[in-house]
Structures are given as C-alpha cells and as structure tokens.
C-alpha positions in Angstrom: -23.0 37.9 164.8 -22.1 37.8 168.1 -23.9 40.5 170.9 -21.6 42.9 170.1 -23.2 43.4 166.2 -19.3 41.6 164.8 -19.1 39.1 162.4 -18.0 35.7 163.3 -16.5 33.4 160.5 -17.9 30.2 161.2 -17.1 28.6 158.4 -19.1 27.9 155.0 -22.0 25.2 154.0 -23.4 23.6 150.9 -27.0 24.6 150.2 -28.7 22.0 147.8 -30.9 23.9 145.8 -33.8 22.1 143.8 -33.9 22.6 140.2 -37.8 22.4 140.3 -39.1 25.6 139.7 -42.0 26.6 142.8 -44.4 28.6 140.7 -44.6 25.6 138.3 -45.2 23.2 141.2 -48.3 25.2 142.5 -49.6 25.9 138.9 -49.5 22.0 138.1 -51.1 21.1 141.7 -53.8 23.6 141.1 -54.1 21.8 137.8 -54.3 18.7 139.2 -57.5 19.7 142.2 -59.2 21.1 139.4 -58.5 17.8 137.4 -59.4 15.3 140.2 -61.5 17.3 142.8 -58.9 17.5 145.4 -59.0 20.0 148.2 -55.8 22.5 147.4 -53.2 22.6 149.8 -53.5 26.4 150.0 -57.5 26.9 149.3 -59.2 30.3 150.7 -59.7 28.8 153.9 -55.9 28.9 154.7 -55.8 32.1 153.5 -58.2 33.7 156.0 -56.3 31.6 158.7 -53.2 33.4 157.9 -54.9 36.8 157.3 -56.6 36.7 160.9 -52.8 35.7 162.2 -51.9 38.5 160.5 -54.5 40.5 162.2 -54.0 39.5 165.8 -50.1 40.0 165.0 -50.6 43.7 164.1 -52.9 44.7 167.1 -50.5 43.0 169.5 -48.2 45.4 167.9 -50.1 48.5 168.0 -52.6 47.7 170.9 -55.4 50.3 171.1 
C-alpha cells in the first residue's frame, strides 16, 4: 500500500514453508531439558522478561 491506503501489485514470491510441525518441536525440546538437564530455551525467566515488556508497553500506552 502506498500513503494513499491503494494497493500496489508488486509482484508475487515463494514462501518455503517447513514441514516440521512447531508444537512438536517445543514438546520434544522440553523433552529433551527434562531428559538431559538443559536450561529450556523459553524457561519462566523469559517469561517474566516478556511479561514486564509487556508491562512497560501498556503504561507507555496509557500513562497515568
């Protein structure tokens, strides 16, 4: 889209899609840190990372 909210034609592209499936990625490397003792990639920790980003998002958002 241009400034003006039209639609430009700018041609087409090939998206490779993987033929692994996610969910059964993270369920066999959760498998695997239980299996071996390895830190997850995506333990609690990075969740309260991204809930305090989440956090200071919203309250620049809606100050006061």
């Amino acid at each position: 889209m241009d400034g003006d909210l039209n639609n430009r034609d700018q041609g087409s592209e090939t998206v490779p899609v993987a033929e692994a499936q996610p969910l059964r990625i993270e369920c066999q490397h959760f498998l695997d840190c239980l299996a071996t003792g390895q830190r997850p990639r995506s333990d609690g920790w990075n969740g309260v990372a991204v809930v305090e980003i989440l956090e200071k998002a919203t309250e620049a958002l809606h100050p006061g």
